[in-house]
ROSE-4610 file (N, C-alpha, C; in Angstrom, 1 decimal, always signed):
// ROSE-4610
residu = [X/X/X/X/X/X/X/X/X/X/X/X/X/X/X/X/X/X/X/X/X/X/X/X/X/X/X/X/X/X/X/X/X/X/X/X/X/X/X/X/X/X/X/X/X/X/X/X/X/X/X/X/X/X/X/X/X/X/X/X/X/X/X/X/X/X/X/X/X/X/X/X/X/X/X/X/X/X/X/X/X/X/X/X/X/X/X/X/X/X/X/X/X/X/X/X/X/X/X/X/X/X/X/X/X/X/X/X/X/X/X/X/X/X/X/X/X/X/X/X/X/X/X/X/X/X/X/X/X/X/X/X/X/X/X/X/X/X/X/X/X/X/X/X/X/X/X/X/X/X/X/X/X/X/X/X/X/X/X/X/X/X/X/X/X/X/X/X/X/X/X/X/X/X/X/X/X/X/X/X/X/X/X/X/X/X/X/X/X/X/X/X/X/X/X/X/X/X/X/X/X/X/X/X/X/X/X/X/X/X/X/X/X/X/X/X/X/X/X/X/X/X/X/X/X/X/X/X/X/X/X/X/X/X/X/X/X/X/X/X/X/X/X/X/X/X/X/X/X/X/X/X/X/X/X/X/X/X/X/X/X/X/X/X/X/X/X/X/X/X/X/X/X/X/X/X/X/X/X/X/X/X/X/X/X/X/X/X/X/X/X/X/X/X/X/X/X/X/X/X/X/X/X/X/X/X/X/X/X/X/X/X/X/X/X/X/X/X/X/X/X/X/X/X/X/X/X/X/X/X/X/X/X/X/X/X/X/X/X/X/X/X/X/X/X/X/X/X/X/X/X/X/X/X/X/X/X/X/X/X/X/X/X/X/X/X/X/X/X/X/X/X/X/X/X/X/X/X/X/X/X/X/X/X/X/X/X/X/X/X/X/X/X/X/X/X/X/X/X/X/X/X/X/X/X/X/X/X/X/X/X/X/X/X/X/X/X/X/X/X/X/X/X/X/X/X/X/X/X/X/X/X/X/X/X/X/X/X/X/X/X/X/X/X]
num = [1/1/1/2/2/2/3/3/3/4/4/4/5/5/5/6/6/6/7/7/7/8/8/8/9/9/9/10/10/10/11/11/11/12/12/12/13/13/13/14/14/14/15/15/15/16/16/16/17/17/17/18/18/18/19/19/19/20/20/20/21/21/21/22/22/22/23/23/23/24/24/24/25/25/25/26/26/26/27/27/27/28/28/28/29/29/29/30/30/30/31/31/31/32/32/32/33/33/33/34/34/34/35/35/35/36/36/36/37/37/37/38/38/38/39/39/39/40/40/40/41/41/41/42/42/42/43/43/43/44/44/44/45/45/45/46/46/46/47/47/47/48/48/48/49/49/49/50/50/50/51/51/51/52/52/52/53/53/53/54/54/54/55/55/55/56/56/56/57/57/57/58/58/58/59/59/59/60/60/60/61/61/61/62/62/62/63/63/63/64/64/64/65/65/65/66/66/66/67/67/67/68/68/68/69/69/69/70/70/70/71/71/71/72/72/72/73/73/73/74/74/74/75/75/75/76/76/76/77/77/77/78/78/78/79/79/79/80/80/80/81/81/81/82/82/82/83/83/83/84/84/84/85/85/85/86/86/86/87/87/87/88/88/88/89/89/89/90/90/90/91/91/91/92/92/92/93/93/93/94/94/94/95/95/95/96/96/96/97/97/97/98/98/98/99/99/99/100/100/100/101/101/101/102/102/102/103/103/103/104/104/104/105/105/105/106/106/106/107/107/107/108/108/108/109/109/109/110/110/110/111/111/111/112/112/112/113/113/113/114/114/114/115/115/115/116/116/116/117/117/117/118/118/118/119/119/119/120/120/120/121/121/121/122/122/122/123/123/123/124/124/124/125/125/125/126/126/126/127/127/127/128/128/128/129/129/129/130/130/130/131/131/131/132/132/132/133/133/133/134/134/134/135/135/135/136/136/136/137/137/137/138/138/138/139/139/139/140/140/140/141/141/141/142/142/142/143/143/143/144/144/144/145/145/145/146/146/146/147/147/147/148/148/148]
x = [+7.7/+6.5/+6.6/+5.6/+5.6/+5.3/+5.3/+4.9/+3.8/+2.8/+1.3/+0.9/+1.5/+1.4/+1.4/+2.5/+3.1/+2.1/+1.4/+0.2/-1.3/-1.4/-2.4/-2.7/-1.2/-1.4/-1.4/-0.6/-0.5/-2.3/-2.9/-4.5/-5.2/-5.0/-5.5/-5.1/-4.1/-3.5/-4.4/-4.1/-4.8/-6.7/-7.3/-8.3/-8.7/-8.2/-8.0/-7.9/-6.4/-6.4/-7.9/-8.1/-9.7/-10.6/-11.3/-11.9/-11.6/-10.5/-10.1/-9.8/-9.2/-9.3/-10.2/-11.1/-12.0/-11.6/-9.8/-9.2/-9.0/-8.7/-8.4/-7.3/-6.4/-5.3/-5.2/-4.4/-4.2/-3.4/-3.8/-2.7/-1.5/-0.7/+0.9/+0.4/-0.4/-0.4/-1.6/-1.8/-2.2/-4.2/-4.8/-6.3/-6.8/-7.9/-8.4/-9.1/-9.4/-10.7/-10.0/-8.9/-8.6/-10.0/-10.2/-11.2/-11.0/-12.5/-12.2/-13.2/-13.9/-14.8/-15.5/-17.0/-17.5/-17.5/-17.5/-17.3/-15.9/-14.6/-13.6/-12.3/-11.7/-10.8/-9.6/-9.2/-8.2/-8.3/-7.5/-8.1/-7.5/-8.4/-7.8/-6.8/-6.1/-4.7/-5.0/-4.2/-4.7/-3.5/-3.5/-2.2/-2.0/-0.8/-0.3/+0.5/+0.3/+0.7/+1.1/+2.2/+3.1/+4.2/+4.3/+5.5/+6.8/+8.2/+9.2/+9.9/+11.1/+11.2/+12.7/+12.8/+13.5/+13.0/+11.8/+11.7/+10.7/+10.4/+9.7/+10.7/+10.7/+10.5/+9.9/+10.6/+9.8/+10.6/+9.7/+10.1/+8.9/+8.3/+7.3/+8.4/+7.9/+8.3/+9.1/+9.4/+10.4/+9.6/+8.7/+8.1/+7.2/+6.8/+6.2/+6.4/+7.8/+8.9/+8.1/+7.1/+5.8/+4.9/+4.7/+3.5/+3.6/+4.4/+4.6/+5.9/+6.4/+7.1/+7.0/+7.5/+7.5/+7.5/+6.7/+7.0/+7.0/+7.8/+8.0/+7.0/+6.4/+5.2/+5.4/+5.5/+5.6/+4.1/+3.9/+2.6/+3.4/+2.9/+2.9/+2.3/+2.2/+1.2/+0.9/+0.1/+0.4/-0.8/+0.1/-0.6/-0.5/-1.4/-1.0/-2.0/-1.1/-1.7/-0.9/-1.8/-0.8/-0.5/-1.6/-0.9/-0.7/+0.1/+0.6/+1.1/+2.4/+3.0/+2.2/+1.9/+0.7/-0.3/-1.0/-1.8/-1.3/+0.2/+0.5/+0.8/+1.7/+1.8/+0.7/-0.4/-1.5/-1.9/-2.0/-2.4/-1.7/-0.1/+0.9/+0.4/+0.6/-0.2/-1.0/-1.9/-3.4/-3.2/-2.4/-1.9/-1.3/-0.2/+0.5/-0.1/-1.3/-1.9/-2.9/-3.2/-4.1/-3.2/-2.5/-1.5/-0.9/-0.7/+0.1/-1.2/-1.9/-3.2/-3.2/-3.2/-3.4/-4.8/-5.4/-7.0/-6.6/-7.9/-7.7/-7.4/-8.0/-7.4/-6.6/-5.6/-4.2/-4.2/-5.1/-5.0/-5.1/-4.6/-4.8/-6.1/-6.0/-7.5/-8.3/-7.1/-7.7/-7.3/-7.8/-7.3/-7.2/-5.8/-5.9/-6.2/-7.1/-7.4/-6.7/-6.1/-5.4/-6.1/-6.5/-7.2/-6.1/-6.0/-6.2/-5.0/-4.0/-2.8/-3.7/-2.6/-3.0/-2.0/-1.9/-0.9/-0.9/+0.3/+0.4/+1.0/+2.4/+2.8/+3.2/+3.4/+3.5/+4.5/+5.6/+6.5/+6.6/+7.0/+7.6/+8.7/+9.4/+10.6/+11.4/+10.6/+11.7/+10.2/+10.5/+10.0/+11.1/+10.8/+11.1/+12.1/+10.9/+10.9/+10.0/+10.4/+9.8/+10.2/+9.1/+9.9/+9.0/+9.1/+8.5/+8.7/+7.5/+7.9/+6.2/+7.1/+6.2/+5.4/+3.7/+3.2/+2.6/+3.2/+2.9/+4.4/+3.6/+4.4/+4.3/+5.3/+4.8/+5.8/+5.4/+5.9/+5.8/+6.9/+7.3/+7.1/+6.5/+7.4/+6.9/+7.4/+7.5/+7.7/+6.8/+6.7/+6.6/+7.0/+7.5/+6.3/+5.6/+4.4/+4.9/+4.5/+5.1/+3.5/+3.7/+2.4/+2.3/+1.4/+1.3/+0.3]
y = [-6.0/-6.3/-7.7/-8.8/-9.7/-9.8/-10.8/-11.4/-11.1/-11.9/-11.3/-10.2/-9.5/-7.9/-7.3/-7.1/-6.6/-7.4/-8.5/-9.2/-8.3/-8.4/-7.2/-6.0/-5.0/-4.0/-4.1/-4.3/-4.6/-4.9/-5.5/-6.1/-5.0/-4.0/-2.7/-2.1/-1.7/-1.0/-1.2/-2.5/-2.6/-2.4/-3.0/-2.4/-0.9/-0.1/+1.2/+2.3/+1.5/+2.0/+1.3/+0.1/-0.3/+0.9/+1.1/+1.8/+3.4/+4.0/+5.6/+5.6/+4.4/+4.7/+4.5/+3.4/+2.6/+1.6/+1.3/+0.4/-0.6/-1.6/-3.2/-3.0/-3.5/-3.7/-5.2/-5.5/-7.1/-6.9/-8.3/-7.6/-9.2/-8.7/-9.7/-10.7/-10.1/-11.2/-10.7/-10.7/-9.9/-9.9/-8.9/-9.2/-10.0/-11.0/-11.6/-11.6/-10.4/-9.9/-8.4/-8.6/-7.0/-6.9/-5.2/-4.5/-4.5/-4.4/-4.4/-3.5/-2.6/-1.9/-2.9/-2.5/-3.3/-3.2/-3.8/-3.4/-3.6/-3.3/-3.2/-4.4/-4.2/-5.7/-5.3/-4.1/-3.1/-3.3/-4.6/-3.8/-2.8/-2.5/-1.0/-1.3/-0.8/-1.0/-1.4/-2.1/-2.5/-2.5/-3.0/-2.5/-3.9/-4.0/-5.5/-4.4/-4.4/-4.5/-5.3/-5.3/-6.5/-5.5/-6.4/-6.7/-6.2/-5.6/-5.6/-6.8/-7.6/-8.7/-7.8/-7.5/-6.9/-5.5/-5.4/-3.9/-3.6/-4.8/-4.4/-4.5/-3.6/-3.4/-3.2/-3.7/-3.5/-2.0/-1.3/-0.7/+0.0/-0.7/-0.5/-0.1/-0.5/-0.1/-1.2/-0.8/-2.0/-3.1/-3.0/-3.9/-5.1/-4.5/-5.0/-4.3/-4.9/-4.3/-4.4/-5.5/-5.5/-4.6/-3.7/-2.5/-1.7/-1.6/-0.9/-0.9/-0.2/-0.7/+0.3/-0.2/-0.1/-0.9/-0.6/-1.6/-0.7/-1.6/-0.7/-1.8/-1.4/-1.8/-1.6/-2.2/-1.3/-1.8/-0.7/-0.4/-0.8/-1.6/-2.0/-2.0/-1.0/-0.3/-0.9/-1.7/-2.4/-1.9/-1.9/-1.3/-2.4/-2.6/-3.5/-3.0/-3.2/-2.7/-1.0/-1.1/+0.2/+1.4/+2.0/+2.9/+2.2/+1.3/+0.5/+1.4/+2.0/+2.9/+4.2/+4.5/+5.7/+5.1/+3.9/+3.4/+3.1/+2.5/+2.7/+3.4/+4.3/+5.8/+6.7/+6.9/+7.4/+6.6/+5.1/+4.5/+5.0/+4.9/+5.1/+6.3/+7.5/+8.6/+8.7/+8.0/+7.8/+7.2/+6.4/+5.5/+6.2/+6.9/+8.1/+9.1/+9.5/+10.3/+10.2/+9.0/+8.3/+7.7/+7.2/+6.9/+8.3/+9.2/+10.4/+11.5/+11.4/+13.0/+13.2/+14.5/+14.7/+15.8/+15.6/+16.4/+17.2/+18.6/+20.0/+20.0/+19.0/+19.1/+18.4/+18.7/+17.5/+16.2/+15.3/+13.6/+13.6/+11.9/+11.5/+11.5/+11.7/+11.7/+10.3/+9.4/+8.3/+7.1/+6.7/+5.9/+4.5/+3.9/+2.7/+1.8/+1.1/+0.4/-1.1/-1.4/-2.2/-2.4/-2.7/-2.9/-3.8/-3.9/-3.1/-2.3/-1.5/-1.3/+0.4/+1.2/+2.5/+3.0/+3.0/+3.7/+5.3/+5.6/+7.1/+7.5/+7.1/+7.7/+7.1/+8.0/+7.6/+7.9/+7.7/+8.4/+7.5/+8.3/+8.0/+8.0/+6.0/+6.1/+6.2/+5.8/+5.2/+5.2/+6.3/+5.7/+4.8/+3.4/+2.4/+2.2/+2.9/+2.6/+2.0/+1.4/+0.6/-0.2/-1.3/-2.3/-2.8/-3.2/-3.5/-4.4/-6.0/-7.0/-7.6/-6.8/-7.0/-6.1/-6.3/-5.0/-5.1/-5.3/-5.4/-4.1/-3.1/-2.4/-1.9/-2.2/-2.0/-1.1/+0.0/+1.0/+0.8/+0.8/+0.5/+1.7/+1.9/+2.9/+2.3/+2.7/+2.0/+3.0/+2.7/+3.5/+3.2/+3.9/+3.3/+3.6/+2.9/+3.1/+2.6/+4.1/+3.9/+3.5/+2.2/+1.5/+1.7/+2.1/+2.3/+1.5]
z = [+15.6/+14.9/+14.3/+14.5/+14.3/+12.6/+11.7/+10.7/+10.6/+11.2/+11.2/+11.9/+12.5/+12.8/+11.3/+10.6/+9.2/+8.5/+8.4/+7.4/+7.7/+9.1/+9.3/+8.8/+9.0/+8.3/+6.9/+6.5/+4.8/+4.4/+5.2/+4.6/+4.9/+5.9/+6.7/+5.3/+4.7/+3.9/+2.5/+1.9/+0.6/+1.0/+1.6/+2.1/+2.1/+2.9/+2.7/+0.9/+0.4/-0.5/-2.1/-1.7/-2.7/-2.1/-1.3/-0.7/-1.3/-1.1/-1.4/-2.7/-3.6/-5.0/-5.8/-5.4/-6.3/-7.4/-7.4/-7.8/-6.8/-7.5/-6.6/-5.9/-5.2/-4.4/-3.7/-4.2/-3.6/-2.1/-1.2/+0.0/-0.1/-0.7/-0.5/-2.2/-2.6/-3.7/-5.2/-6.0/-7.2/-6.6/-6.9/-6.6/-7.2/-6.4/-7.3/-8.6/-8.9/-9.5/-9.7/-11.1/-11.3/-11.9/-12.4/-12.9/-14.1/-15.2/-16.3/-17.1/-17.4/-17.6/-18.5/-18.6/-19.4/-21.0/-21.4/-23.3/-23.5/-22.6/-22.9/-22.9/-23.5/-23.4/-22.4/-22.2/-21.4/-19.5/-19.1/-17.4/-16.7/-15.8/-15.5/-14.4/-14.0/-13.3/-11.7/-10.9/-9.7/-9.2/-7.9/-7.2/-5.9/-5.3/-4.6/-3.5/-2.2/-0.8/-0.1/+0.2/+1.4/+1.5/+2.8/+3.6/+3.2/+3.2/+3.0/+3.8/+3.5/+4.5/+5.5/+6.6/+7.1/+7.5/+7.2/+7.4/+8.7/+9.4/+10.9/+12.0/+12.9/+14.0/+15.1/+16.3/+17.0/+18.0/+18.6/+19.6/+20.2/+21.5/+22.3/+23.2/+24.3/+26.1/+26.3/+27.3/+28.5/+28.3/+29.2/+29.9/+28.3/+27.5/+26.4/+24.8/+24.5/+23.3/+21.6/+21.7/+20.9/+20.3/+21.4/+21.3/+20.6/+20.1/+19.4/+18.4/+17.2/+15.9/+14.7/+14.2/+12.5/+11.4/+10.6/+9.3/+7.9/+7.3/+5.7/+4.8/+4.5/+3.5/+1.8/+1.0/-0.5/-1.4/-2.1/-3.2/-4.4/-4.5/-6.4/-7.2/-8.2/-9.3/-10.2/-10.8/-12.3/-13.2/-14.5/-15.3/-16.5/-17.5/-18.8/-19.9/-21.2/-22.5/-23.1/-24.1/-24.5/-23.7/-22.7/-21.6/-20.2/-20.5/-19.4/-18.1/-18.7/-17.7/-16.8/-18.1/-17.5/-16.6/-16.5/-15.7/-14.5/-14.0/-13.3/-12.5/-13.2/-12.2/-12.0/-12.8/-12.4/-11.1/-10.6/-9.5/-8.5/-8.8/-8.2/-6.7/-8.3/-7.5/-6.7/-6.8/-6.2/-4.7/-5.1/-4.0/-2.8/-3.6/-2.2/-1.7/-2.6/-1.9/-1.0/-1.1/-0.1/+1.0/+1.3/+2.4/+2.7/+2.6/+3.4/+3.3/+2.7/+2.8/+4.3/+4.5/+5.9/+5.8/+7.2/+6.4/+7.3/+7.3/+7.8/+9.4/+9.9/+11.4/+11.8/+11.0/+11.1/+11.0/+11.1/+11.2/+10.3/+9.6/+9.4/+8.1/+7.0/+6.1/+5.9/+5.8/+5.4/+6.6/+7.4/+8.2/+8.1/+8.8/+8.5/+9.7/+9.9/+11.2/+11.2/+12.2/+12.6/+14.2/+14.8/+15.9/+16.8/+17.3/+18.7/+18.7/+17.7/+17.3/+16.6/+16.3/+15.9/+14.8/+13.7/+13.0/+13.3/+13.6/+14.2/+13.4/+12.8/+11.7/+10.2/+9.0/+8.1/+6.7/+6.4/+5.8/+4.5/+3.4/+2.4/+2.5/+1.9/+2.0/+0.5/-0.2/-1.6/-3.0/-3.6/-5.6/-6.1/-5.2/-5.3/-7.3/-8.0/-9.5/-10.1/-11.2/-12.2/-13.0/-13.6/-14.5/-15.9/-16.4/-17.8/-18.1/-18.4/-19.1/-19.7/-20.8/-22.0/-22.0/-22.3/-22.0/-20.8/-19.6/-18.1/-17.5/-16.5/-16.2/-14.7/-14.1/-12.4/-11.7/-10.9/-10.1/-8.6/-8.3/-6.8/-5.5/-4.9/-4.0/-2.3/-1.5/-0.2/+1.0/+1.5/+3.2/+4.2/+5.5/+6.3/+7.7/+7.9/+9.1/+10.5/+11.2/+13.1/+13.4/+14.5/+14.8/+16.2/+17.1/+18.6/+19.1]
């Protein structure tokens, strides 16, 4: 999987998850435009997708070793202000359950389109964690998507 293969998905990915949460998601870099309700000074928590660096693969066919792969992608939760943490992992949540939901006839609930490429599979690899600085607080976790 190329660089811009793994840029593709990641933008498939944050796309996907703005859409199924109704929070922001930046793809490899913070949204431009976190959310802020109106009246309120508090924004509501948003989230950053990229790339792991080392974490694609490729394994297609013989003949075209491209076609197919893997890449490890990670969700970054951010939360700020007094329920910083909780705003994160509440995203957090939201986040994994929207990347792994599977609906009643087995696929896929939320799909990620990457064109002319097909995400077939989707694992959780790592609750990465979390970190704190100041009142800014961000939760890690990272998955690993088989691309066909």
């Amino acid at each position: 999987m190329t660089a811009l293969a793994t840029a593709r998905i990641c933008t498939a990915v944050a796309e996907m998850l703005t859409a199924v949460t109704g929070d922001v998601f930046g793809d490899g870099d913070a949204p431009a435009t976190p959310t802020q309700p109106a009246g309120s000074t508090t924004l509501r928590p948003w989230g950053v997708v990229d790339g792991v660096p080392g974490g694609a693969r490729d394994d297609g066919d013989v003949a075209d070793p491209a076609s197919g792969g893997t890449v490890v992608i990670q969700v970054t939760c951010v939360g700020q202000g007094v329920h910083a943490r909780k705003q994160a992992a509440w995203l957090s949540d939201r986040a994994h359950q929207a990347i792994l939901a599977v609906s009643a006839s087995g696929g896929w609930l939320n799909p990620i389109p990457v064109a002319p490429t097909v995400v077939v599979g989707r694992f959780h690899l790592d609750d990465g964690g979390s970190d704190r600085e100041g009142d800014v607080v961000n939760v890690y976790e990272q998955y690993r998507l088989v691309v066909a």
